[in-house]
LOMAR-835089 format. One record per residue: y, z, x of N, C-alpha, C in turn; residue in one letter. Coordinates in steps of 0.1 Angstrom, whole numbers. Layout:
n.north  n.up  n.east  ca.north  ca.up  ca.east  c.north  c.up  c.east  rest
Y  Z  X  Y  Z  X  Y  Z  X  A
...
This chain:
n.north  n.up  n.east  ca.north  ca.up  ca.east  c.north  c.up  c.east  rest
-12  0  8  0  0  0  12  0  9  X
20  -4  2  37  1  10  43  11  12  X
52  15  20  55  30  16  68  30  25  X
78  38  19  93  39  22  90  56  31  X
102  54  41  102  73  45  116  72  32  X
118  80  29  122  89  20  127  104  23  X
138  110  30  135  118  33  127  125  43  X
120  121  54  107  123  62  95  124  51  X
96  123  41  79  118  31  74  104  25  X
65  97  30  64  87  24  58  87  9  X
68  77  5  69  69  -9  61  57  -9  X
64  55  -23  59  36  -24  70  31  -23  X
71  22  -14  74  7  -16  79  -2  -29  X
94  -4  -29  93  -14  -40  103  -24  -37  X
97  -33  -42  102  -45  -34  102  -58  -45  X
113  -71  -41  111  -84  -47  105  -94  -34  X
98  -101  -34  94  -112  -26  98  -124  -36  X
101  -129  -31  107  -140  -36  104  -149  -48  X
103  -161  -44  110  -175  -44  107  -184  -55  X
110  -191  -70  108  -202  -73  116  -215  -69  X
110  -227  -72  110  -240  -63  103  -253  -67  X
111  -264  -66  104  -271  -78  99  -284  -66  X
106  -286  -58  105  -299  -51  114  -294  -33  X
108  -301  -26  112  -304  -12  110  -316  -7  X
116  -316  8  114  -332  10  102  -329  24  X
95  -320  26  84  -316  30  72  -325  24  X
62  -332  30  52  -340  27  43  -336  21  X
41  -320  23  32  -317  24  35  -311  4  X
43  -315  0  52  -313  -17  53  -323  -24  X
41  -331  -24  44  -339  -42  45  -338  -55  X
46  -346  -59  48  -349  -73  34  -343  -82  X
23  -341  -75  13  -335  -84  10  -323  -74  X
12  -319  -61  9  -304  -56  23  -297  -51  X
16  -288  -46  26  -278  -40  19  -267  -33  X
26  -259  -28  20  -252  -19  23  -232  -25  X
13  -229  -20  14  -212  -21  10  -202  -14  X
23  -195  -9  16  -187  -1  19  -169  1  X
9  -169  5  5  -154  4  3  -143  16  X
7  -131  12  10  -122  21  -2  -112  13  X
-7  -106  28  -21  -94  24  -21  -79  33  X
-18  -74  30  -15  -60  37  -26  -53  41  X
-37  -56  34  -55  -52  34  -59  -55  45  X
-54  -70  57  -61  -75  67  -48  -80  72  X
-36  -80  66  -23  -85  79  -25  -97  78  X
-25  -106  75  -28  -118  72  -21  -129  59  X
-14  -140  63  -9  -145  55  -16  -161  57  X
-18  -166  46  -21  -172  38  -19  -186  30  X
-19  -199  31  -18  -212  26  -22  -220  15  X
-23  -223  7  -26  -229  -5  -19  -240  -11  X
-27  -248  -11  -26  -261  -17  -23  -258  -35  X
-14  -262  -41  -11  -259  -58  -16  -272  -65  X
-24  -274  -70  -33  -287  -80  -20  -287  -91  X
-10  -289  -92  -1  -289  -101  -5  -291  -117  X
-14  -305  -119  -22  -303  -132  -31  -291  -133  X
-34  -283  -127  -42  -273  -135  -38  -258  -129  X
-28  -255  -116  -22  -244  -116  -31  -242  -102  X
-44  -245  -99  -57  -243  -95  -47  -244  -76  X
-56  -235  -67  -54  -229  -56  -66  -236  -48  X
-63  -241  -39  -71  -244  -31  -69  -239  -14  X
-77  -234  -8  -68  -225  8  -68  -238  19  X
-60  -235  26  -52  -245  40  -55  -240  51  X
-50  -229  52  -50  -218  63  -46  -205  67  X
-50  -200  73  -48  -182  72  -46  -178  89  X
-33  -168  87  -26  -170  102  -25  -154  102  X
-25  -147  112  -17  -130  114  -5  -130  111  X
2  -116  104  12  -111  103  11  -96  111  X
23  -94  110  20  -78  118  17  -67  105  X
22  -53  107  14  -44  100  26  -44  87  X
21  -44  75  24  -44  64  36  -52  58  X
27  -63  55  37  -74  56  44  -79  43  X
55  -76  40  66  -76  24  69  -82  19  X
73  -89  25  84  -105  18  83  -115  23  X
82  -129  23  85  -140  24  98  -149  24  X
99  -157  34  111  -165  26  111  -180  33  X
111  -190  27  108  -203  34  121  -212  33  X
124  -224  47  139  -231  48  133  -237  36  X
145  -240  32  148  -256  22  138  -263  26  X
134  -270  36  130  -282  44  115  -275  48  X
112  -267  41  98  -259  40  92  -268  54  X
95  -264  64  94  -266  77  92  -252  87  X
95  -244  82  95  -229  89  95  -218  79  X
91  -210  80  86  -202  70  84  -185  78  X
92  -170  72  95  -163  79  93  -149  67  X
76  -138  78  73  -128  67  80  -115  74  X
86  -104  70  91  -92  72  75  -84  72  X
78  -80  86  67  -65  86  73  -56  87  X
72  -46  73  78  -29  72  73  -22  87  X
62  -24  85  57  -9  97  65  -14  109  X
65  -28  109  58  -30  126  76  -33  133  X
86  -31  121  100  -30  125  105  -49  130  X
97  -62  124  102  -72  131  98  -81  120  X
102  -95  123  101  -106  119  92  -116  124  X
81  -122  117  74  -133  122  77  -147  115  X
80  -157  123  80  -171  122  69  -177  123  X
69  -188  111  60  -198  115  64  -211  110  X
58  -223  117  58  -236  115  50  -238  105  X
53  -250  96  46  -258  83  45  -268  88  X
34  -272  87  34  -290  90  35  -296  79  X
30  -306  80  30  -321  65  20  -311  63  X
14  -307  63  -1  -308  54  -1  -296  49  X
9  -281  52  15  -267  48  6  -263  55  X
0  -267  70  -13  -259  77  -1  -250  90  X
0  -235  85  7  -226  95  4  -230  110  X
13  -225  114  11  -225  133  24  -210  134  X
20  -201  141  26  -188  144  35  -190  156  X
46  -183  149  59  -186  160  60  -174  170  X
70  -166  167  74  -156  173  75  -143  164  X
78  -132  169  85  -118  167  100  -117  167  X
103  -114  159  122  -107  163  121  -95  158  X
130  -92  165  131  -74  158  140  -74  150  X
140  -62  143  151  -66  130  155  -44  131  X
163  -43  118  161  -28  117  150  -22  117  X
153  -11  111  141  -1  109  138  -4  87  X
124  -6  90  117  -4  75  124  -20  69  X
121  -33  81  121  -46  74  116  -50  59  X
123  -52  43  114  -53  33  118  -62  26  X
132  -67  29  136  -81  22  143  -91  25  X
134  -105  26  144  -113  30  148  -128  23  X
156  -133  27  165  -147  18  169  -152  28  X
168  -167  29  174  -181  36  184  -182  25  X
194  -188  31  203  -197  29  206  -208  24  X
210  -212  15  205  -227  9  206  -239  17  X
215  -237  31  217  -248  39  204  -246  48  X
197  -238  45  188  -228  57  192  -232  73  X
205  -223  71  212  -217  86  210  -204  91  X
204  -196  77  205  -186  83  196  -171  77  X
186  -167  80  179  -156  74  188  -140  73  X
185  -138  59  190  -124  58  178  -113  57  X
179  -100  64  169  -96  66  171  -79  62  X
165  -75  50  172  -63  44  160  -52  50  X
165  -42  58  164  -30  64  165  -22  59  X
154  -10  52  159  -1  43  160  9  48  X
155  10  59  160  26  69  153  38  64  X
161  51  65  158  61  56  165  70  48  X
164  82  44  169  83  29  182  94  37  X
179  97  48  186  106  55  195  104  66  X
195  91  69  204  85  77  215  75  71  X
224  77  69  234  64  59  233  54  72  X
232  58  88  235  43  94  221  33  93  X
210  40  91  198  33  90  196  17  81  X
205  21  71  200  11  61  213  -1  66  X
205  -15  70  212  -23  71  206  -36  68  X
213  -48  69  209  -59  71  215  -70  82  X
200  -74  88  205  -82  99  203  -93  94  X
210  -105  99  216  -116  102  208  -126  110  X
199  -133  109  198  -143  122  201  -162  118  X
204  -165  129  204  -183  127  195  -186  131  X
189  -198  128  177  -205  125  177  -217  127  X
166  -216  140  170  -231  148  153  -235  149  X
151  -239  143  132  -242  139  125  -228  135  X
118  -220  143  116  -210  137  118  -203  150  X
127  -208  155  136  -195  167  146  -187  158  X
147  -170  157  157  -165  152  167  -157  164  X
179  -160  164  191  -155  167  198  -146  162  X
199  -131  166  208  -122  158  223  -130  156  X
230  -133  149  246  -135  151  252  -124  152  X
264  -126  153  275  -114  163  280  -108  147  X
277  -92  155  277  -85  148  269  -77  136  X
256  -82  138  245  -78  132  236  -66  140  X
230  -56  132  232  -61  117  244  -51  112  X
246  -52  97  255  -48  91  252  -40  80  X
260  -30  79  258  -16  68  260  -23  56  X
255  -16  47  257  -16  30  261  0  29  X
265  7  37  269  17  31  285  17  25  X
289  32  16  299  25  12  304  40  12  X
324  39  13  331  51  23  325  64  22  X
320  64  7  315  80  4  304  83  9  X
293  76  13  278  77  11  276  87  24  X
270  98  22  261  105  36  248  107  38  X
240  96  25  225  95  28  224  78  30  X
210  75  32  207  64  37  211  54  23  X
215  41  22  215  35  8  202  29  2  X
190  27  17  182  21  10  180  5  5  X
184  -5  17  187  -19  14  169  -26  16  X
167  -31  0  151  -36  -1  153  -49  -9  X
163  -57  -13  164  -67  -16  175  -80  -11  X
171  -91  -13  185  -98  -10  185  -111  -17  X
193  -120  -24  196  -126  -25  206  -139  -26  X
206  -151  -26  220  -157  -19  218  -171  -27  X
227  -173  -40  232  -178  -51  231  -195  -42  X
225  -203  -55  222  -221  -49  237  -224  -40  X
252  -220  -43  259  -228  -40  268  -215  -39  X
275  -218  -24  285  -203  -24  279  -195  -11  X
285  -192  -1  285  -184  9  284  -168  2  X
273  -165  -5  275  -150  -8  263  -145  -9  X
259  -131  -6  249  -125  -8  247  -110  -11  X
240  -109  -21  235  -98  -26  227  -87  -19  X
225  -76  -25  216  -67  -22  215  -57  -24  X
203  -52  -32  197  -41  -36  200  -25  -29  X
203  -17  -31  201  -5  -23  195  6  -31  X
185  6  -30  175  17  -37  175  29  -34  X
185  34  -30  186  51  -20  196  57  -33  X
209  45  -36  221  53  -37  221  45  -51  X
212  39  -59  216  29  -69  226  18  -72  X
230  9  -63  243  2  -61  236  -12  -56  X
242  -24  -62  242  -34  -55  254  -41  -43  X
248  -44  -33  262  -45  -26  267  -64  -21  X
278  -68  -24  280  -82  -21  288  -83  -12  X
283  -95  -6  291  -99  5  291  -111  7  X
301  -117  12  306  -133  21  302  -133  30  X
297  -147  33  293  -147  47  298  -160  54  X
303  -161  62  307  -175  74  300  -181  73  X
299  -195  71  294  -204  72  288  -208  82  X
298  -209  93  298  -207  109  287  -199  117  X
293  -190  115  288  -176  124  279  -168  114  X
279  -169  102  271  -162  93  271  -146  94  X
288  -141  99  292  -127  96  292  -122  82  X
288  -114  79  292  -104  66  305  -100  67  X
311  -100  51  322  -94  50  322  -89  36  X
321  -75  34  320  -70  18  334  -74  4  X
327  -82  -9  335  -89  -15  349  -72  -20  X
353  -80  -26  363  -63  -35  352  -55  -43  X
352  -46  -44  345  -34  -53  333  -31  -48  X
328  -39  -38  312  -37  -34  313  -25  -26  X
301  -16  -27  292  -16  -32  294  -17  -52  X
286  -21  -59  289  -17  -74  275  -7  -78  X
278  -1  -86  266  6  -97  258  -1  -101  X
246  -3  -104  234  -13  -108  241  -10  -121  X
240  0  -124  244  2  -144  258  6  -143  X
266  -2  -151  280  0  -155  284  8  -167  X
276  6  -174  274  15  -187  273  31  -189  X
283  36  -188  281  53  -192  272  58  -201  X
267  48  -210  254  50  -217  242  49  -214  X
241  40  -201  228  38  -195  226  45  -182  X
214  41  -178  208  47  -168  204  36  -157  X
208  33  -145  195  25  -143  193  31  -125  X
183  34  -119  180  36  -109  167  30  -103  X
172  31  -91  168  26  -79  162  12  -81  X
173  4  -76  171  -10  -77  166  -16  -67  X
154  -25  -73  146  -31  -61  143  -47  -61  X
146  -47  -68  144  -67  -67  157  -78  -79  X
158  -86  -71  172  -95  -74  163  -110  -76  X
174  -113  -84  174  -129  -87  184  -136  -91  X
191  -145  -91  198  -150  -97  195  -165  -104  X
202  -166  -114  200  -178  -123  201  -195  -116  X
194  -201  -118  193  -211  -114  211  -220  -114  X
217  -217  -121  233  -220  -123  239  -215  -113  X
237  -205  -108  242  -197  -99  253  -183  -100  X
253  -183  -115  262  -179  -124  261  -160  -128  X
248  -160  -122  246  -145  -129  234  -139  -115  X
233  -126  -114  224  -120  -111  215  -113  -114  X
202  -107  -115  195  -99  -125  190  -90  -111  X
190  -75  -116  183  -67  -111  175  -56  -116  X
165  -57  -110  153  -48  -118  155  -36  -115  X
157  -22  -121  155  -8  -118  143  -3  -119  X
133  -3  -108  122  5  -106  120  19  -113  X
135  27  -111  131  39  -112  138  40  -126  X
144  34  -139  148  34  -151  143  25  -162  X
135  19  -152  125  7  -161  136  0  -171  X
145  -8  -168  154  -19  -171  160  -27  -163  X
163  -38  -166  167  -51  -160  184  -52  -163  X
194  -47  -147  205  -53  -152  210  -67  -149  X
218  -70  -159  224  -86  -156  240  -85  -152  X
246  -91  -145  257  -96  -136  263  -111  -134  X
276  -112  -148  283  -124  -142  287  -121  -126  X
282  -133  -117  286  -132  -103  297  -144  -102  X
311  -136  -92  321  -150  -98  317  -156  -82  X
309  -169  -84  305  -178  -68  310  -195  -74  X
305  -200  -88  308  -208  -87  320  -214  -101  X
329  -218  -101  341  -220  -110  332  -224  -125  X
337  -213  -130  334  -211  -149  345  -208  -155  X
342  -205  -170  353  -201  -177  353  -185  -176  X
348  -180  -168  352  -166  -166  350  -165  -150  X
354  -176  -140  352  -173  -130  364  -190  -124  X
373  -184  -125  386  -192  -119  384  -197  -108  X
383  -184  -98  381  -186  -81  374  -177  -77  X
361  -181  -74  349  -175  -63  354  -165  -56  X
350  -151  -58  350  -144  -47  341  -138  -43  X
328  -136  -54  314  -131  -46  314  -118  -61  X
324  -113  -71  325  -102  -76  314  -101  -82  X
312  -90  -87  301  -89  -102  309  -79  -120  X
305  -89  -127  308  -80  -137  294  -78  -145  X
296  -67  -155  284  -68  -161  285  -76  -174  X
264  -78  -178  268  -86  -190  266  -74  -204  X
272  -84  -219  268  -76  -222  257  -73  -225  X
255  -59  -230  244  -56  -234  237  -51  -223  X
239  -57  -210  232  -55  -201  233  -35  -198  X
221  -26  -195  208  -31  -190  199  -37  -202  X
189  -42  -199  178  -46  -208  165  -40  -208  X
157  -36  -219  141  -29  -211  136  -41  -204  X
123  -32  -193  115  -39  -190  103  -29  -196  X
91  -36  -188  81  -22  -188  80  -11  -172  X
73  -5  -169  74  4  -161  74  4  -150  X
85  7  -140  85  5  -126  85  -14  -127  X
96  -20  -131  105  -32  -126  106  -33  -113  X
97  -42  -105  102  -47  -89  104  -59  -87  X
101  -68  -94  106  -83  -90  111  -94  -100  X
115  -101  -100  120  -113  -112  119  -123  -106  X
118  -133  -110  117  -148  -108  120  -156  -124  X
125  -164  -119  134  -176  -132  125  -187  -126  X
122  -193  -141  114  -207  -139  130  -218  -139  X
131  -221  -128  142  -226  -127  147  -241  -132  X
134  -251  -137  140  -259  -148  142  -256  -164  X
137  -242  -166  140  -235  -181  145  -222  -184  X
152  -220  -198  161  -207  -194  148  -197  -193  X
140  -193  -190  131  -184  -188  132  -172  -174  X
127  -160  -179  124  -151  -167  115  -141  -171  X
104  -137  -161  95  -131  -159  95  -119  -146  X
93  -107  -152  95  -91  -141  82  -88  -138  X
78  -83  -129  68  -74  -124  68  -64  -132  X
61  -54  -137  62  -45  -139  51  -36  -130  X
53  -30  -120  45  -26  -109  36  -16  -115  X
41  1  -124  34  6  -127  26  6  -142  X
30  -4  -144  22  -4  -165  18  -18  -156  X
13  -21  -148  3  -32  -148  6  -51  -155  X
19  -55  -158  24  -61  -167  31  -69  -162  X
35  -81  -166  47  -90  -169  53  -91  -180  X
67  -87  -179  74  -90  -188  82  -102  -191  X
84  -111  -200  91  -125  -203  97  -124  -211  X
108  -128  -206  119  -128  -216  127  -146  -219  X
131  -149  -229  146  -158  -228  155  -157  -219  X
165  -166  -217  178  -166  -210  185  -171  -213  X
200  -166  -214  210  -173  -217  219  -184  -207  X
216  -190  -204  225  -199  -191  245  -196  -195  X
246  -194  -207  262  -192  -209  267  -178  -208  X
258  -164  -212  260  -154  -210  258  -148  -205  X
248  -148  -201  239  -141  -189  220  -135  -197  X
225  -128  -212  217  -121  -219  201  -125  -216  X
195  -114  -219  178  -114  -212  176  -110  -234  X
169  -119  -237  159  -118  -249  144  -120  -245  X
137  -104  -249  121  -107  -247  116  -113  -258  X
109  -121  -253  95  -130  -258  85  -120  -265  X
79  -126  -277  67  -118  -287  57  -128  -279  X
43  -117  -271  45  -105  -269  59  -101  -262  X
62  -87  -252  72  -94  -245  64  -86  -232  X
49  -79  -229  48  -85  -220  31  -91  -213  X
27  -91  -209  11  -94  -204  4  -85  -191  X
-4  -84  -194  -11  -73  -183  -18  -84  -170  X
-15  -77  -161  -20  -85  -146  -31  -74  -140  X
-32  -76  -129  -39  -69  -120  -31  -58  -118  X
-38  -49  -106  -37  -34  -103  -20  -33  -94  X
-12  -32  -104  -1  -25  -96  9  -40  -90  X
13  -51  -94  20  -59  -93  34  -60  -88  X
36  -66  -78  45  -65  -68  56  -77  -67  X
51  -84  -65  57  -101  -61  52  -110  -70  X
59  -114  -74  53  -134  -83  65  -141  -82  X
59  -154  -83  68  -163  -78  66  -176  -94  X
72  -182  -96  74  -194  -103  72  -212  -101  X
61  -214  -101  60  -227  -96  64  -241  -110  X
74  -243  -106  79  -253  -121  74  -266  -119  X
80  -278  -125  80  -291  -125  69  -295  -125  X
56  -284  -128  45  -289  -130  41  -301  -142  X
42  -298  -153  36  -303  -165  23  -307  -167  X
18  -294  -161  1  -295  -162  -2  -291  -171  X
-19  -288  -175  -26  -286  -188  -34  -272  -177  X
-36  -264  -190  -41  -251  -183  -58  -249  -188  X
-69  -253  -185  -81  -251  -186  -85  -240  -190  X
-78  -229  -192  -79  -215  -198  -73  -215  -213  X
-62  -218  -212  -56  -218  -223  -51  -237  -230  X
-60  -243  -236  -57  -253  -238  -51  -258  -252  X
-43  -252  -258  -34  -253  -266  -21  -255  -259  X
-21  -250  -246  -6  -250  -240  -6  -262  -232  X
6  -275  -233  3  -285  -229  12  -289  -221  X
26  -281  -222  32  -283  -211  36  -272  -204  X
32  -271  -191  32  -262  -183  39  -260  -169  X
47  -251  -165  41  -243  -155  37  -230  -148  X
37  -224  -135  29  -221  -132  37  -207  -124  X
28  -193  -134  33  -181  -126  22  -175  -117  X
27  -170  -109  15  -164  -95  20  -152  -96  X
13  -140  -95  14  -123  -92  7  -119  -83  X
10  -113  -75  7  -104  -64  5  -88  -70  X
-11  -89  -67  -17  -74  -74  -19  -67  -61  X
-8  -56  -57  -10  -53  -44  -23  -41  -44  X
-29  -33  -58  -36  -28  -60  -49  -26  -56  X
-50  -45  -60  -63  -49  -58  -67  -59  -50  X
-72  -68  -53  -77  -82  -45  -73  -96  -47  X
-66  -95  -59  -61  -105  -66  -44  -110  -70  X
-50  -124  -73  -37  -131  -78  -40  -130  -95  X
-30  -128  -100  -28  -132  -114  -23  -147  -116  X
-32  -154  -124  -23  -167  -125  -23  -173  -140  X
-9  -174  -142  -3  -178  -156  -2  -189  -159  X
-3  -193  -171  3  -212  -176  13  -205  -181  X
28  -214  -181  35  -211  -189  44  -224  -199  X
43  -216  -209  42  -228  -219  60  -232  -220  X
63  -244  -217  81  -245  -212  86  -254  -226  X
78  -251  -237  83  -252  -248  92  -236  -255  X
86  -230  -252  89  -213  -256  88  -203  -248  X
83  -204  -234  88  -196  -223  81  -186  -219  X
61  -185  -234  56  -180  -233  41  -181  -225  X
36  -169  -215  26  -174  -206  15  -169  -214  X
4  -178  -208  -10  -176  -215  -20  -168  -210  X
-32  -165  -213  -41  -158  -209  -40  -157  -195  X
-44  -152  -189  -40  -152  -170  -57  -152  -170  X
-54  -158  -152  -70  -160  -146  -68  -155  -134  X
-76  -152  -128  -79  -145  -115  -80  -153  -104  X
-78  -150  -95  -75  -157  -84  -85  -150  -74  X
-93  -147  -65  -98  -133  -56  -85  -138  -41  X
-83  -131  -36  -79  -131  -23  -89  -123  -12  X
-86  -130  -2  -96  -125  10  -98  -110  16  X
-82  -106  21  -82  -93  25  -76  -83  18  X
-71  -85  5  -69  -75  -2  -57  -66  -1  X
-49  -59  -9  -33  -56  -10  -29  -70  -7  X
-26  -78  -17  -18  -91  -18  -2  -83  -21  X
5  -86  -10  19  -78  -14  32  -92  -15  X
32  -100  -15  41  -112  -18  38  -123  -18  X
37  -131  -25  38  -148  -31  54  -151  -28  X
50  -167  -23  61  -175  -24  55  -190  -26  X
66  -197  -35  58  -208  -39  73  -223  -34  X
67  -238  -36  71  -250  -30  68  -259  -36  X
């Protein structure tokens, strides 16, 4: 399992791993496959998969080492290099993708202390790498910065960089990150202090610079609750953020002002909330992913065992769950990812005829959960099992 220091006591772990993704210009990504890959904390070992796009179906490529307890994923644009965070082992591993998505292992970088989340850049210039430190140091929790020149990483100047914020004298806790299709800006989670924190970053040099008001409160609402936030997404528009509170079991939403709307004049990175926002989920919320050719989103629910689906609003931000609103996965769910632009037929459930395709990471057990999802109504069908090799599957990312 994962596990955070906390105070000198280990915790669990809660985390987003990433990514949905419909197309690259990567060979090894047609029009009928795609690729999937997987992180295993059971044997340290990540993982390649060919995606049968008609039927959702996994087929393996190759299986490469990670260091010890391996969290997040995050792959360039140009799904050419591809880069997993190890908690324990305090660093970053690179690897190369060929045409064919068959790994080849790069290097190590070091990063902070307690590496658990990371995000490329849409130009993929540059990896962000969220350090959640511990509960008792505020300088611990940071995020480092590197450029990316195949799968060589470069700290940039001045990395890494705090999310704490003037008041804070405990650690904040940085376990997620995210960075909007269009717009130098990025997000992130801080699970210590409940706040999300934004920031600009140079294009150039890829420095941090915190927007006005950041850090903010996950919940703005004096009526609500939401703590310890652990996994981010933002809407395929670019327009909003969603973050899951682990420890309040709801999902908040955030107009983000990055790209010119009618409630966003001039980009500066802000967040407001939406309304209504927070939203339920079910128990212990760690990850989201948006099927990004439909208003759709689906949460982890790590401890009720579940996925939750909801609707989306592309003009407001608003999260409406789906009847049911959620479905049961494997032991203890962590990561899933969204594989769209399928329009396969699902052999399990064959009433659903246009589809695509959700993956879960059951870090519990041995398994992938794998979903049709029907992109008529946004609802997923019976799930099928996937086995994985070495067991604690802790992040999916999909291509």
């Amino acid at each position: 399992m994962k596990f955070r220091l906390m105070g000198g006591v280990a915790g669990l772990v809660l985390i987003l791993a990433t990514l949905s993704c419909s197309s690259s210009n990567n060979s090894a990504v047609s029009s009928g496959t795609g690729l999937l890959f997987v992180a295993e904390q059971g044997n340290s070992t990540l993982t390649g998969y060919g995606i049968t796009l008609s039927s959702g179906g996994l087929s393996g490529i190759n299986a490469v080492a990670t260091g010890a307890s391996p969290s997040a994923i995050a792959i360039t644009p140009s799904v050419n290099a591809l880069f997993v965070s190890n908690t324990a082992a305090s660093f970053v591993t690179s690897y190369q993708i060929d045409s064919t998505g068959s790994l080849t292992v790069g290097s190590n970088t070091k990063t902070g202390q307690n590496p658990i989340g990371l995000a490329v850049d849409p130009a993929g210039k540059f990896l962000f790498v969220a350090n959640q430190g511990t509960f008792s140091d505020p300088k611990s929790g940071s995020i480092s910065v590197f450029s990316i020149s195949g799968t060589t990483l470069k700290p940039v100047t001045g990395s890494p960089f705090l999310t704490e914020g003037p008041t804070d004298t405990s650690g904040t806790g940085p376990v997620s990150v995210a960075v909007p299709p269009s717009g130098n800006y990025l997000y992130v989670a801080n699970q210590f202090n409940n706040t999300v924190s934004a920031f600009s970053f140079d294009g150039t040099s890829g420095a941090l610079t915190a927007v006005p008001g950041s850090p903010y409160p996950s919940c703005v609402s004096a009526s609500s609750n939401c703590t310890a936030p652990s996994g981010l997404g933002i809407s395929p528009n670019g327009a909003f953020l969603l973050v899951t509170n682990s420890g309040s079991n709801n999902v908040s939403s955030f107009a983000i002002c990055v790209v010119v709307s009618a409630t966003c004049s001039k980009p500066d990175g802000t967040m407001t909330a939406v309304t209504g926002s927070p939203f339920p989920a079910g128990i212990g919320p760690v990850a989201v992913a948006f099927d990004s050719g439909f208003n759709f989103v689906y949460v982890a629910d790590q401890q009720s065992n579940q996925v939750s689906q909801y609707s989306f609003s592309p003009g407001t931000g608003v999260l409406t769950s789906l009847s049911p609103p959620s479905l049961s996965t494997g032991s203890t769910p962590v990561s899933l990812a969204v594989r769209s632009g399928a329009s396969g037929s699902d052999v399990g459930n064959p009433t659903l005829n246009t589809l695509d395709f959700v993956y879960v990471a059951n870090i519990g057990g041995t398994s992938l959960s794998v979903f049709g999802l029907d992109t008529t109504n946004g609802l997923l069908g019976t799930p099928t099992t996937f086995a994985t090799t070495g067991g604690q599957p802790s992040a999916v990312a999909v291509k």
